[in-house]
C-alpha positions as CSV (number, residue, x, y, z in Angstrom):
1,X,-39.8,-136.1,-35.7
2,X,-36.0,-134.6,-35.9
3,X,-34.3,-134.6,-32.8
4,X,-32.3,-131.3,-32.9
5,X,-29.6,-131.0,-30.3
6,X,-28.7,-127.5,-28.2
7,X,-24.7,-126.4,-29.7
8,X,-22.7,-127.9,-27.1
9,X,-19.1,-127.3,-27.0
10,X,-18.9,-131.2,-27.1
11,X,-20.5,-131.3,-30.3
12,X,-17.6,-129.0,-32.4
13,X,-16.1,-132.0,-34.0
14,X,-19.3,-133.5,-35.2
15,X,-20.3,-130.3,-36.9
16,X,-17.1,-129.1,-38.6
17,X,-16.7,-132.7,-40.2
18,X,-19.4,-131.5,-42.0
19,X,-18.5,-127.4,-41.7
20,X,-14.7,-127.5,-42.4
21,X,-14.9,-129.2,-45.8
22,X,-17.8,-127.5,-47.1
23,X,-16.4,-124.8,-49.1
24,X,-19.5,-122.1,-47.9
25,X,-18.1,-118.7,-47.3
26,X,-20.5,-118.0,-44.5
27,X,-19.7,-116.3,-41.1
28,X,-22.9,-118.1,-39.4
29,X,-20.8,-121.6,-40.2
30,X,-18.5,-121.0,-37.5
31,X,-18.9,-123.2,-34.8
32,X,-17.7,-120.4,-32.4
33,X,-20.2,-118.1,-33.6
34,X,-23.1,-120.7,-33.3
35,X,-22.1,-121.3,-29.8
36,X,-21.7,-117.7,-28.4
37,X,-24.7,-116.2,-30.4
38,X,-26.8,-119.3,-28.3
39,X,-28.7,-117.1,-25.6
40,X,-29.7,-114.8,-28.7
41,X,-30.6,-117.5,-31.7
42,X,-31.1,-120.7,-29.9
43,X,-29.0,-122.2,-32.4
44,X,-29.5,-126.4,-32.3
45,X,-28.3,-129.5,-34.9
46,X,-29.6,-132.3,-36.2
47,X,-27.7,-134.4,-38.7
48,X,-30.2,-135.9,-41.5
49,X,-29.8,-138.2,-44.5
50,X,-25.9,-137.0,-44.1
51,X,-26.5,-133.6,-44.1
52,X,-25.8,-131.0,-41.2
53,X,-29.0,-128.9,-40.7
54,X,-28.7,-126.2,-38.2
55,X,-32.3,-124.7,-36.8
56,X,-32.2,-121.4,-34.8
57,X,-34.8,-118.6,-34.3
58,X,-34.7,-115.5,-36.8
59,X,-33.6,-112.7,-34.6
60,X,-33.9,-113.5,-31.5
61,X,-38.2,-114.7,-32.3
62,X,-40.3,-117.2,-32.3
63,X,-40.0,-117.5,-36.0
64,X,-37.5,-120.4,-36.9
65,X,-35.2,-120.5,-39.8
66,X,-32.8,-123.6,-40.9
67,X,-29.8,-122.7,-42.8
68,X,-28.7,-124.7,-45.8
69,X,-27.9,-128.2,-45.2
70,X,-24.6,-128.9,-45.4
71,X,-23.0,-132.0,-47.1
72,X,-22.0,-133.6,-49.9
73,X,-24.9,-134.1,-52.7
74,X,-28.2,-133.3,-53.3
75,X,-29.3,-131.7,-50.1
76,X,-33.3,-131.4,-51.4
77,X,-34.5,-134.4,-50.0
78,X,-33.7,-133.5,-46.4
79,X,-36.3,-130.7,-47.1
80,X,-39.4,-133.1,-46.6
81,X,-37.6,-134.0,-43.0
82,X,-38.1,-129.6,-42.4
83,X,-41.3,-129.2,-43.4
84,X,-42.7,-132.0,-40.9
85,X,-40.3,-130.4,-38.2
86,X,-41.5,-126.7,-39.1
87,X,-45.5,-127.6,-39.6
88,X,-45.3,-129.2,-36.2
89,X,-44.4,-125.5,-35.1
90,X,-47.3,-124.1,-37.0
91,X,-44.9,-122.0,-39.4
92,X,-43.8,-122.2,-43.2
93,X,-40.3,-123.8,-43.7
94,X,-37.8,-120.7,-44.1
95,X,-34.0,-121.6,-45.6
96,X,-31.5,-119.2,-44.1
97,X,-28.6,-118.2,-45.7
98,X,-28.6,-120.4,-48.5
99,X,-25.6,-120.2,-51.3
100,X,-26.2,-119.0,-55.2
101,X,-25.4,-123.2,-55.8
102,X,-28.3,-124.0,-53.2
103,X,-30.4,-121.7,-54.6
104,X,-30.2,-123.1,-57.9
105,X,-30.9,-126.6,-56.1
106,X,-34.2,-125.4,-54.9
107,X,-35.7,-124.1,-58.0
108,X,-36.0,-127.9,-58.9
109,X,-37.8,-129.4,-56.0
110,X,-41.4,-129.7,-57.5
111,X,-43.7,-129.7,-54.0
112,X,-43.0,-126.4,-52.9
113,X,-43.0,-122.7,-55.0
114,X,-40.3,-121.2,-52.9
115,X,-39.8,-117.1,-53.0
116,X,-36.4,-116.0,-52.7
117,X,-35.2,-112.7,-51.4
118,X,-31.7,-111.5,-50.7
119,X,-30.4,-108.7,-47.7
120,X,-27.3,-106.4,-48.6
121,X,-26.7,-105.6,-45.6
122,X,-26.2,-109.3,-44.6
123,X,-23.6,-110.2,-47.3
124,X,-20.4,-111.1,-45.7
125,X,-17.2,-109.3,-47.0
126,X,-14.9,-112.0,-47.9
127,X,-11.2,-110.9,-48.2
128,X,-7.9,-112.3,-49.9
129,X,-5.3,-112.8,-46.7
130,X,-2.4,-111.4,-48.8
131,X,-4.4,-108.3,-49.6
132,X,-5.1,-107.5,-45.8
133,X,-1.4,-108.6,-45.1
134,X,0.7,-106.7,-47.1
135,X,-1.6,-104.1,-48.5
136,X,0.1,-104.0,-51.6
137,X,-0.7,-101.6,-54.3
138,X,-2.0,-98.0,-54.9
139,X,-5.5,-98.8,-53.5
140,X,-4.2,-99.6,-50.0
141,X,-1.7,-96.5,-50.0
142,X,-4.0,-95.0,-47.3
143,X,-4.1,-97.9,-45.3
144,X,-0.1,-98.0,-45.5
145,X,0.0,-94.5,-44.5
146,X,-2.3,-94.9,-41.7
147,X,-0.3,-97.9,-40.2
148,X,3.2,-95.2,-40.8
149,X,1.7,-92.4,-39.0
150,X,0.5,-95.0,-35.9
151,X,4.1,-96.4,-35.9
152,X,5.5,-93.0,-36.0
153,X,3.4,-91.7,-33.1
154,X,3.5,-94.9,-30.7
155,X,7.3,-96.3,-31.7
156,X,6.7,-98.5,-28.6
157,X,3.7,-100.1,-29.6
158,X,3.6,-104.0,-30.1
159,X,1.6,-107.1,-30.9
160,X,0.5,-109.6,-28.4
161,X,-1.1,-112.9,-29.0
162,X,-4.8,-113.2,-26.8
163,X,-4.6,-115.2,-23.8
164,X,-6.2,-116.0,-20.8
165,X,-4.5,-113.1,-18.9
166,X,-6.0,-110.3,-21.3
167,X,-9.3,-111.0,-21.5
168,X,-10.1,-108.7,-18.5
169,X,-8.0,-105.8,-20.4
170,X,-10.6,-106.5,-23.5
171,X,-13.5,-106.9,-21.6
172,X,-12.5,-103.3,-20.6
173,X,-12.0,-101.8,-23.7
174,X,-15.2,-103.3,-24.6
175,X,-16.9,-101.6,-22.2
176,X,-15.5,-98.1,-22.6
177,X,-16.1,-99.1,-26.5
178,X,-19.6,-99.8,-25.9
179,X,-20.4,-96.9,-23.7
180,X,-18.9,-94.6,-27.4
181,X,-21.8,-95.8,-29.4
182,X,-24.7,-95.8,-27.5
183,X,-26.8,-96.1,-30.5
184,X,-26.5,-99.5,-30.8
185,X,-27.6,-100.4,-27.4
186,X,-29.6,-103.6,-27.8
187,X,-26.8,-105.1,-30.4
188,X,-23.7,-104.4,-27.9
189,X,-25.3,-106.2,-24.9
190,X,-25.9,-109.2,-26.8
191,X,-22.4,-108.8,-28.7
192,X,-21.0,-108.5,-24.8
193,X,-22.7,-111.9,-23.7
194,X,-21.0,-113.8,-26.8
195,X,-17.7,-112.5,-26.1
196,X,-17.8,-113.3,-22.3
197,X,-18.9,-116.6,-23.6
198,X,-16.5,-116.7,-26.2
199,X,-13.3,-115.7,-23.1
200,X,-14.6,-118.4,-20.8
201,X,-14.0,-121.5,-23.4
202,X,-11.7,-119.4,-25.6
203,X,-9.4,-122.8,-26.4
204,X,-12.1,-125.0,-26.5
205,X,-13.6,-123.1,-29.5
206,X,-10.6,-123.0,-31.4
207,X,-10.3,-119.4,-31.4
208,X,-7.2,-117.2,-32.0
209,X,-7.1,-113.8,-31.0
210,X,-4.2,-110.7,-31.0
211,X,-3.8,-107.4,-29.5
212,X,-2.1,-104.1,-29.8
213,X,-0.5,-103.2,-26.4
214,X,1.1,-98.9,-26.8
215,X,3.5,-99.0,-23.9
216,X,1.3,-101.2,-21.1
217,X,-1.7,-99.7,-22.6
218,X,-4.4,-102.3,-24.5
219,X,-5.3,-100.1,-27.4
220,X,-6.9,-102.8,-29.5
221,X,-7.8,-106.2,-29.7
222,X,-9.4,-109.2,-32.1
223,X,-10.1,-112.9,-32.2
224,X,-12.1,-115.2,-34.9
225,X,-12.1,-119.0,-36.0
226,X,-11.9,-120.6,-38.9
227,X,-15.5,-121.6,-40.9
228,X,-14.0,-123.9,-43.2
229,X,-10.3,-125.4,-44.0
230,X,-9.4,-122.2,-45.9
231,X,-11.0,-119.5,-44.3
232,X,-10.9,-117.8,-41.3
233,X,-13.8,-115.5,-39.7
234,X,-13.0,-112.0,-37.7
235,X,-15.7,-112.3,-35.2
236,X,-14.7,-109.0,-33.0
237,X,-12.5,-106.4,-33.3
238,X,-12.1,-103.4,-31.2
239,X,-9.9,-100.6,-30.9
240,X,-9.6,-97.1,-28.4
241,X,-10.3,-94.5,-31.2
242,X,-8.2,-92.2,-29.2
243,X,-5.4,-94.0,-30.9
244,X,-5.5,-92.8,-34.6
245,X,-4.8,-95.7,-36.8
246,X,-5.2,-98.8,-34.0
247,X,-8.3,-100.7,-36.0
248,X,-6.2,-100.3,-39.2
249,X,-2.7,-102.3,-37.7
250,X,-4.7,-104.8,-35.6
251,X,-6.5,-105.9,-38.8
252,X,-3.1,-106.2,-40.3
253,X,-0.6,-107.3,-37.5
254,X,-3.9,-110.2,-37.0
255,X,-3.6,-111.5,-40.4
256,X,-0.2,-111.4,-40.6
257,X,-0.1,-113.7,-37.5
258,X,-2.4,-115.8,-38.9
259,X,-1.8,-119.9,-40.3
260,X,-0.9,-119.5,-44.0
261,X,-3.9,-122.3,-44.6
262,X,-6.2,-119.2,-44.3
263,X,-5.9,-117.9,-47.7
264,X,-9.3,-115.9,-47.1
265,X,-10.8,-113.8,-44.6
266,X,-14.6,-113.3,-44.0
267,X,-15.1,-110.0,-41.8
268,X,-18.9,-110.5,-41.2
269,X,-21.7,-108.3,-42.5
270,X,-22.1,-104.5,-42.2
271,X,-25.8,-104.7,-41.0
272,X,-26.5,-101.8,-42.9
273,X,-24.8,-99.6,-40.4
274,X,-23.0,-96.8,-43.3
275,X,-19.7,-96.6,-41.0
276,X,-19.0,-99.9,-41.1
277,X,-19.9,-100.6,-44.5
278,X,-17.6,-98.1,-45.7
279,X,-15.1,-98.9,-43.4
280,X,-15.4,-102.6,-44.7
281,X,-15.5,-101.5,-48.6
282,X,-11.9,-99.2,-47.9
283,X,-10.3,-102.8,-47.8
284,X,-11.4,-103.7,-50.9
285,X,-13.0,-107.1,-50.6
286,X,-12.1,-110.3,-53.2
287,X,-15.9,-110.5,-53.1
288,X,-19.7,-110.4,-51.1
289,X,-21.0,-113.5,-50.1
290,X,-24.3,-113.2,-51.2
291,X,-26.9,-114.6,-48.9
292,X,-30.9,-115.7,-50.2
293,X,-33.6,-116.3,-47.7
294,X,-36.0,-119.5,-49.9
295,X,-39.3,-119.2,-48.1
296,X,-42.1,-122.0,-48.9
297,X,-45.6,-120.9,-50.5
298,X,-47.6,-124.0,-51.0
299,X,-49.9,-124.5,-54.1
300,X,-53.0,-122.8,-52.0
301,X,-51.2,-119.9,-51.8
């Protein structure tokens, strides 16, 4: 039987020995993200044969889902370790996020028929960090006149690093944020407990945030953490949308603050929400990390 362990901040170096070389463009790799998301996914880790497995439950349910293993090698054998751990719980082995390469892996492994199926709306947009920085070129001339006007119309704006002392000023403008797009009810409340978890061990989980300050006024603010050596995840980003043009110069004062190591930037999935996918497509993406779901159907079946 697998003994899989609760995320614990302790347990950050463990996993990103295995995370930080891995190569996986994948916002769910980030430890931060693990960790905060815990009250909703019940994220836990088990290392097997060498190979990282994270088990959580899908959505929030009593259906669980692994993601990939992560490692170097053949990760395939490590699946007969699942299925023993996931029979046990009386459900089919699910994979969770697994790669186009992984995919491929699986189509091999002779036991099990797996079905694959893919989600659009769960495909992270990956970006290059020059693009978002200098928004070079005809297809960001919006975005550069955006930033203008904003600069024009608050010349005393500037850009803070987070830090302890704002997180109250965020928690704020989260609030007043949340209270805008009461549509999403359900999704905010649970976004809310991961960032109050995410300010209460901010340094611990590696994370590095900024913030647009007009005057003494917090107009936006965002933070993320890196999912492997050369990229780095936007977790949250929020902005008063009183303030034409604040989401567009906190996404490029951030990156611009940002280690050069981070030569990509994964800004999560759009859920299928249409303002945020198009807001995420205006940006013009390097690529979609595509993201398969391998579900097990035995020879019965």
């Amino acid at each position: 039987m697998i003994e899989f362990k609760p995320v614990r901040l302790e347990d950050k170096q463990t996993i990103e020995r295995y995370t930080m070389p891995s190569g996986i463009y994948n916002c769910d790799l980030a430890f931060a993200n693990m960790y905060c998301w815990q009250a909703m996914y019940h994220s836990a880790w088990a290392v097997i044969d060498g190979f990282l497995v994270i088990r959580f439950q899908i959505g929030g349910s009593d259906r669980i889902g692994y993601m990939q293993p992560v490692g170097a090698g053949d990760f395939t054998p490590v699946l007969r370790h699942l299925e023993e751990d996931i029979l046990a719980a009386g459900q089919r082995l699910r994979i969770i996020d697994m790669t186009p390469e992984g995919l491929e892996k699986l189509r091999s492994v002779g036991h099990c028929q797996f079905a694959f199926a893919s989600d659009r709306n769960l495909e992270d947009y990956v970006y290059n960090a020059s693009d978002l920085r200098d928004l070079p070129g005809r297809k960001y001339q919006s975005k550069r006149n955006h930033i203008n006007r904003f600069m024009a119309e608050y010349p005393d704006f500037r850009y803070e690093q987070l830090t302890r002392e704002r997180f109250g000023e965020c928690m704020q403008l989260e609030r007043e944020w949340r209270r805008a797009h009461e549509g999403h009810t359900s999704e905010l409340c649970a976004e809310q407990r991961a960032m109050q978890r995410a300010f209460a061990h901010f340094d611990r989980l590696g994370l590095i945030g900024g913030c647009i300050y007009v005057g003494d006024k917090l107009v936006a603010f965002t933070y993320g953490s890196p999912i492997n050596d050369h990229t780095f995840c936007v977790h949250v980003e929020k902005a008063d949308t009183e303030y034409d043009g604040a989401f567009t110069i906190i996404n490029r004062e951030f990156v611009a603050h940002l280690p050069e190591q981070y030569t990509l930037i994964d800004r999560e999935e759009d859920l299928g929400i249409p303002g945020l996918r198009q807001a995420k497509l205006s940006y013009h993406p390097a690529f979609l990390e595509k993201k398969y779901t391998a579900l097990c159907l035995y020879p019965d079946e």
